[in-house]
LOMARTI-12531 format. One record per residue (C-alpha): y, x, z; residue in three letters; residue number from 1. Coordinates in steps of 0.05 Angstrom, whole numbers. Each point is the difference from the previous one (the first is absolute). Example, Ala and Ser with C-alpha at 12.3 -4.5 7.8 and 13.67 -1.06 7.14 Angstrom:
// residues 2
        y        x        z   tigu   nutor
      -90      246      156    ALA       1
       69       27      -13    SER       2
END
This chain:
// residues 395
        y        x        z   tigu   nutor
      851     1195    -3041    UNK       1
       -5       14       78    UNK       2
      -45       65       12    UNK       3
      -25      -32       71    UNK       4
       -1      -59       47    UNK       5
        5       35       67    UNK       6
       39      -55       46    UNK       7
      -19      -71       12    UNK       8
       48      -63       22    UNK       9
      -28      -54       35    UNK      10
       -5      -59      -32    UNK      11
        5      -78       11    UNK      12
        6       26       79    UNK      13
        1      -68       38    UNK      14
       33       39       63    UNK      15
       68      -30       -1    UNK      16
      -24      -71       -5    UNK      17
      -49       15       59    UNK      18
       65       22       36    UNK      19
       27      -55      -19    UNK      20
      -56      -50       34    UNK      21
        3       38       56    UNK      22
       66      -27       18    UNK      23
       -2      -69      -18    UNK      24
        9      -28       64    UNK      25
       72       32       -6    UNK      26
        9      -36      -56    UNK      27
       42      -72       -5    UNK      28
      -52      -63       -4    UNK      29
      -35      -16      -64    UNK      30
       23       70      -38    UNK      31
      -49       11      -55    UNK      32
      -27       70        1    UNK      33
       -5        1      -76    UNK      34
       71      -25      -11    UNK      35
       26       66      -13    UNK      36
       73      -27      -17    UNK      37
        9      -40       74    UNK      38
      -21       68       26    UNK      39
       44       45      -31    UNK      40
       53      -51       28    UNK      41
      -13       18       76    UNK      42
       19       65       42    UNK      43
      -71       21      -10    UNK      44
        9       74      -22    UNK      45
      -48       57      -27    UNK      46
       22       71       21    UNK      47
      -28       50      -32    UNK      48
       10       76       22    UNK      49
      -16       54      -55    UNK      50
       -6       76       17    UNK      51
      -13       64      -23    UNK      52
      -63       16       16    UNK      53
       21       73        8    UNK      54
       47      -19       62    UNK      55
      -21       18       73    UNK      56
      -46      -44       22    UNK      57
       38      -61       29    UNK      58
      -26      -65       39    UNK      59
       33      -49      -42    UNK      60
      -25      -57       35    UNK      61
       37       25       65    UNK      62
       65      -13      -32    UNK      63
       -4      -53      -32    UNK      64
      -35      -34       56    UNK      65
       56       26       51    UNK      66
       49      -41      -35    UNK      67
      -35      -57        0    UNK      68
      -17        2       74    UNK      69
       81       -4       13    UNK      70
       -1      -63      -44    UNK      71
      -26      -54       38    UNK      72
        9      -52      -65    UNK      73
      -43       40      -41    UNK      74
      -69       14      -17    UNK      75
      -37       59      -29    UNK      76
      -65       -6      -38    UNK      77
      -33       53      -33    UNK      78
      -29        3      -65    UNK      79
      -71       15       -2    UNK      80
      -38       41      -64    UNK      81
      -32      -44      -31    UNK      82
      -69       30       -3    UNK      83
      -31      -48      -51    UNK      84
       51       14      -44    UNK      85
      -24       25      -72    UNK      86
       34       61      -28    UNK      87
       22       21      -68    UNK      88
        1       64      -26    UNK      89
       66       21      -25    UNK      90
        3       45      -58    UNK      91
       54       54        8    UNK      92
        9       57      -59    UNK      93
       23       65       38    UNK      94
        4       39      -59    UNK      95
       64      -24      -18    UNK      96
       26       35      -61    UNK      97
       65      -11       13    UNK      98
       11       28       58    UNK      99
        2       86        8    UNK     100
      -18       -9       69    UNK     101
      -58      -36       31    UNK     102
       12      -51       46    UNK     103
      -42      -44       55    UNK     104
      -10      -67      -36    UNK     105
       36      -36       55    UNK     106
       26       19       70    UNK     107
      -65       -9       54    UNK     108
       25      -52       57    UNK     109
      -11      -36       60    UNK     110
        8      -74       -5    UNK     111
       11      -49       59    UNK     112
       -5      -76       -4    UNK     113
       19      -51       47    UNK     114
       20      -76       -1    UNK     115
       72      -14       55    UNK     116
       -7      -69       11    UNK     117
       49      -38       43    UNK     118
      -42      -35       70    UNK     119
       39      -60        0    UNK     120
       12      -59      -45    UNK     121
       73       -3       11    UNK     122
        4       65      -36    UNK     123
      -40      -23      -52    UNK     124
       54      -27      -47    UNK     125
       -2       16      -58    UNK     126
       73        6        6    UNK     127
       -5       66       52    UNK     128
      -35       36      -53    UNK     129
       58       37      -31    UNK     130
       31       21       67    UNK     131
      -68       22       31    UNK     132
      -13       47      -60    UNK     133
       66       28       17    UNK     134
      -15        5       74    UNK     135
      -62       34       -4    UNK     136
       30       44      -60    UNK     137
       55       29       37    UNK     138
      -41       -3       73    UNK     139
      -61       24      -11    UNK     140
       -2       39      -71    UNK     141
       52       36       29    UNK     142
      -24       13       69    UNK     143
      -64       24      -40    UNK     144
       26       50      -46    UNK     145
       43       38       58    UNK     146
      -61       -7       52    UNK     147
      -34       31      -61    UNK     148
       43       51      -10    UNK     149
        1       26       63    UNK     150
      -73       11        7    UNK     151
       -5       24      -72    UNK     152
       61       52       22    UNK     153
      -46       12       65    UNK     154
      -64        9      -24    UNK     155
       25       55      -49    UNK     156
       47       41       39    UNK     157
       56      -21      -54    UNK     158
       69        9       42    UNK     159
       26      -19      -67    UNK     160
        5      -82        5    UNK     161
      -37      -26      -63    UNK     162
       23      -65      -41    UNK     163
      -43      -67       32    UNK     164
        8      -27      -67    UNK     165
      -38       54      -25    UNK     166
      -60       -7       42    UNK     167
      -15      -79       -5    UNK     168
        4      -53      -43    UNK     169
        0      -68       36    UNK     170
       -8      -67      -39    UNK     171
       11      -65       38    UNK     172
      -26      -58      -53    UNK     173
      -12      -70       -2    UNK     174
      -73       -9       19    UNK     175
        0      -47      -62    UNK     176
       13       64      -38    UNK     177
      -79       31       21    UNK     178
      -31      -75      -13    UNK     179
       24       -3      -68    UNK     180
      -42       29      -52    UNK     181
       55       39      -59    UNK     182
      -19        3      -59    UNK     183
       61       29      -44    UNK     184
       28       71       21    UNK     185
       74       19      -38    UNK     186
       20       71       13    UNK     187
       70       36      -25    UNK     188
      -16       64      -31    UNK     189
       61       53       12    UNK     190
       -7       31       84    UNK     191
      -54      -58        0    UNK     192
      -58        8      -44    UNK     193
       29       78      -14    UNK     194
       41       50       33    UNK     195
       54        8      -47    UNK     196
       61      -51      -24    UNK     197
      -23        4      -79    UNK     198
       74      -11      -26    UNK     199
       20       58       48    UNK     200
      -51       55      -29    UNK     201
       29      -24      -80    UNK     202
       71       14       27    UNK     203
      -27       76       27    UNK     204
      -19       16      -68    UNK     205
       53      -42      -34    UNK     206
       50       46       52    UNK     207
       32      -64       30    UNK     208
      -43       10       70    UNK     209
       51       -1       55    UNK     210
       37      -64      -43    UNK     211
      -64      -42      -10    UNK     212
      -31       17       69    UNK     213
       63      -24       49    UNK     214
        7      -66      -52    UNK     215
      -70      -14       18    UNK     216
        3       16       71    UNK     217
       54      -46        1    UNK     218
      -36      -55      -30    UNK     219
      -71        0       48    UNK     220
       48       -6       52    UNK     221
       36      -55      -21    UNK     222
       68       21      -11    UNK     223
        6       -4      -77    UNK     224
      -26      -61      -39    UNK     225
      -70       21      -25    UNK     226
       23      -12      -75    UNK     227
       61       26       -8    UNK     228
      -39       69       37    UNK     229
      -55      -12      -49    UNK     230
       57       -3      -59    UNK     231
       38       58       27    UNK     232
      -60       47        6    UNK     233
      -37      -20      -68    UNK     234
       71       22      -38    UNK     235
        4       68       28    UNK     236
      -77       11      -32    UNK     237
       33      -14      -68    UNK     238
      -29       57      -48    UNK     239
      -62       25       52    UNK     240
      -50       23      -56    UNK     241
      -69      -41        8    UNK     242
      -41       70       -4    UNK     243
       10        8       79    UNK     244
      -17      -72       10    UNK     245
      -88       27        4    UNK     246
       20       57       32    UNK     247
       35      -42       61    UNK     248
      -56      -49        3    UNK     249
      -44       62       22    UNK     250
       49       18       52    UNK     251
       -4      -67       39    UNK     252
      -31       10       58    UNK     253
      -40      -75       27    UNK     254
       10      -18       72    UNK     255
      -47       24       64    UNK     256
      -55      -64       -1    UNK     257
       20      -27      -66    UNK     258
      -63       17      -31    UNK     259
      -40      -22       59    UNK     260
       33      -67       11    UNK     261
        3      -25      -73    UNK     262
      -68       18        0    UNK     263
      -21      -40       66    UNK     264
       44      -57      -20    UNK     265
      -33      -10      -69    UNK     266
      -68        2       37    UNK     267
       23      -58       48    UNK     268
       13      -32      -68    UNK     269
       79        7        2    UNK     270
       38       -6      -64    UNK     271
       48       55       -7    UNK     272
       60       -2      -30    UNK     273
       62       66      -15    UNK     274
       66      -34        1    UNK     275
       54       45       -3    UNK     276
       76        9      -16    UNK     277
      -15       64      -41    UNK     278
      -36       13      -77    UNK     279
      -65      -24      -26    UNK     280
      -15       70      -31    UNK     281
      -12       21       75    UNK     282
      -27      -61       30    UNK     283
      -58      -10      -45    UNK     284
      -19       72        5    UNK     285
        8       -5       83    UNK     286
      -38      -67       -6    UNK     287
      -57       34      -45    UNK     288
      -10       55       51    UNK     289
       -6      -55       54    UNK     290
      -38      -55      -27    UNK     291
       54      -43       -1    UNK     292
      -12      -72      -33    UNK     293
       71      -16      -31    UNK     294
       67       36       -2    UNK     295
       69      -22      -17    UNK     296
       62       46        2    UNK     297
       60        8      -48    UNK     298
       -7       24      -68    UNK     299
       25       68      -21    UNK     300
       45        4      -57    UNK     301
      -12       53      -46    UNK     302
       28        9      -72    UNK     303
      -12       63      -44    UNK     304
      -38       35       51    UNK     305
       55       -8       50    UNK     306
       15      -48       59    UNK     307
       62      -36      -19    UNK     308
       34      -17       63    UNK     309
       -4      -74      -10    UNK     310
      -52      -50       40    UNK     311
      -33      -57      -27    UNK     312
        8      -73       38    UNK     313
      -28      -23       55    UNK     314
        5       56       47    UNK     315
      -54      -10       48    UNK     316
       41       -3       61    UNK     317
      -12      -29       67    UNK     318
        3      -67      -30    UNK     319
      -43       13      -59    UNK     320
      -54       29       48    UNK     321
        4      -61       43    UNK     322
      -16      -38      -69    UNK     323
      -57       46      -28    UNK     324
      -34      -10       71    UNK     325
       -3      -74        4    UNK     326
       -9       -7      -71    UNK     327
      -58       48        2    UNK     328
      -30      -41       64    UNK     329
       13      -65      -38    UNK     330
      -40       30      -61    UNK     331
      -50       18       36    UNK     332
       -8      -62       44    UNK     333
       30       26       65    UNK     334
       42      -26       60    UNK     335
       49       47       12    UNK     336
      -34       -5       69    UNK     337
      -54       48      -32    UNK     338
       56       49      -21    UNK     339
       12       70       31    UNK     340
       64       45      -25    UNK     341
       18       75       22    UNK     342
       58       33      -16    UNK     343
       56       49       14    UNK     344
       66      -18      -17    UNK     345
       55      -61       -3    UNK     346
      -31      -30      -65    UNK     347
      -63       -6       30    UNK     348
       25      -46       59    UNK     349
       -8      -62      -49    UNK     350
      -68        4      -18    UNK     351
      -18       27       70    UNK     352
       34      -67       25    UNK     353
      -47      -47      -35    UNK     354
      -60       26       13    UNK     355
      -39       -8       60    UNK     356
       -1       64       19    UNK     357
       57       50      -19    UNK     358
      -16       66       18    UNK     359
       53       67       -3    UNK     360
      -23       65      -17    UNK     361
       43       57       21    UNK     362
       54      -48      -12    UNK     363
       73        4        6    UNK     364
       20      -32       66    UNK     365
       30      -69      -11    UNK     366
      -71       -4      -43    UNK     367
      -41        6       67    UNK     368
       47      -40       31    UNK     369
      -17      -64      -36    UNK     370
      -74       26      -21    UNK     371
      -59      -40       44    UNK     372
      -26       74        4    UNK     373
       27       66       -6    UNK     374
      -47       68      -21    UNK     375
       27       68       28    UNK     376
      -61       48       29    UNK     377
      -53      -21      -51    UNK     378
       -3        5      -75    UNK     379
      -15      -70      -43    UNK     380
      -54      -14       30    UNK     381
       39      -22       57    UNK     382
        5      -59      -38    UNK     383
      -72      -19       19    UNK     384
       13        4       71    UNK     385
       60      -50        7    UNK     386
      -50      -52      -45    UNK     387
      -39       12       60    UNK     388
      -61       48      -22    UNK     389
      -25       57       45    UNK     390
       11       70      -10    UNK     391
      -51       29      -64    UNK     392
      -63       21       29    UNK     393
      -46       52      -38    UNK     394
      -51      -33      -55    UNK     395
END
């Protein structure tokens, strides 16, 4: 059970539909501010800025509101904290046993919200959508991260130029994607959920490291079919004794933030759900840890104490995760509209795809390619922030 409660997440914040109203005179005639699916059809974006709160001090605002003063079509609203809001208290356990080394809960941030709205109705379409997101991914997030840069490099006497990437994560979302109220949260669990690749640390002991690790390298960047990888890897385990299978469990290390965004996500009333293309032995014992409401994952095939080499049908592929997720939303009486996924590698694309929001942790990069939002500078938690919450504030 969690030893203290000492961060709170705002809850049923109303700021982003108050944004929202605020430009409805930009708006084309007769659009229903509660129609959440006609607005996640028009160019009207949420950018959200997330920062280590140990950078230099930097005047966001400044930059982002530079590049918007070169845009004549475009408008720049900023997202107000909602002051009203209530909070709830999110229970993190920093005592984590399995860890040798102990860690912040999550990474502390800045976050910055803001609604780009086009000023015109003849960019309005809903057809410009697409190609504005691009235009304002390459121009401004872009533009952001070197201006960035440079002032972090600046304000800290580095002559050594540091990695943009590194310093800021920038999200640019459907605005439909903040009005929507999730309900059902489906995390991988290898680089995701944990730190490790779970098949990689049985091929260590097994002595098949180096073999295993490039076949699944290979496959979370989409170059080898996620099966056959799956096939390949599972046959070189063939005689692994089951006595080390404890003593890896206790070597996992979870993810910065996992602990603290399960936790806030089951107190917003999420259901959770570990779906992963590794073993059940390791996924219920990750899922225990977390608080984690359901797990599937492959079955580990043991005989006489030993693993035998073989797997057991279906592999839970991309495919198969894609499945388990709508299933799971359809059990539980979901649109698939009230779906989040976050993941890290190839097989994750599918069930990232579906949902509304698909979200790439530390991912490989053709997965933050096609992800709606990509996670670099922050741990899990990061997940909040592109769902549109503030940074954690102390209880």
């Amino acid at each position: 059970m969690p030893k203290n409660t000492p961060y709170s997440l705002p809850k049923d914040s109303k700021a982003w539909q108050q944004a929202v109203d605020s430009i409805a005179s930009l708006l084309p005639k007769d659009t229903h501010l509660q129609d959440f699916d006609t607005l996640q059809s028009l160019p009207v974006f949420a950018l959200i800025v997330v920062l280590p709160t140990d950078m230099p001090t930097l005047d966001i605002h400044h930059y982002v509101q530079s590049w918007v003063d070169e845009q004549p079509n475009w408008h720049l609203v900023t997202v107000a904290e909602d002051t009203q809001a209530r909070f709830v208290e999110v229970a993190i356990d920093d005592t984590d046993t399995t860890q040798a080394i102990a860690r912040p809960p999550f990474v502390l941030a800045q976050v910055y919200r803001y609604l780009l709205v086009p000023v015109t109705d003849t960019l309005m379409h809903p057809a410009k959508t697409t190609a504005a997101a691009h235009i304002i991914d390459d121009q401004l997030t872009t533009r952001l991260r070197h201006d960035l840069s440079e002032s972090y490099n600046l304000a800290t006497d580095n002559n050594t130029q540091t990695d943009s990437v590194e310093l800021i994560d920038c999200h640019i979302l459907s605005v439909g994607h903040m009005l929507r109220t999730h309900k059902l949260a489906c995390f991988d669990m290898d680089s995701t959920l944990i730190e490790q690749e779970v098949i990689v640390e049985l091929a260590k002991v097994a002595g098949v490291g180096e073999q295993v690790e490039a076949i699944t390298e290979a496959a979370m960047r989409g170059e080898i079919d996620f099966d056959e990888s799956f096939v390949q890897r599972v046959a070189l385990l063939q005689g692994l004794s089951t006595d080390v299978l404890d003593d890896i469990c206790t070597r996992l290390t979870l993810s910065t933030g996992a602990r603290a965004t399960i936790s806030a996500l089951k107190a917003l009333g999420y259901h959770t759900v570990l779906v992963s293309g590794g073993f059940t032995y390791f996924a219920q014992y990750i899922a225990e840890q977390l608080g984690i409401d359901e797990v599937h994952a492959n079955h580990l095939d043991i005989e006489d104490g030993e693993v035998t080499g073989h797997i057991q049908l279906p592999i839970v592929n991309g495919s198969k995760k894609a499945a388990i997720v709508a299933h799971t939303a359809e059990r539980l009486g979901l649109a698939m509209s009230q779906v989040v996924c976050v993941g890290d590698g190839a097989n994750d694309l599918l069930m990232m795809a579906d949902a509304d929001l698909g979200v790439a942790y530390r991912a490989k990069p053709i997965v933050q390619a096609r992800a709606d939002a990509a996670i670099n500078i922050t741990g899990l938690e990061g997940v909040l922030y592109a769902l549109g919450y503030p940074a954690f504030v102390p209880a």
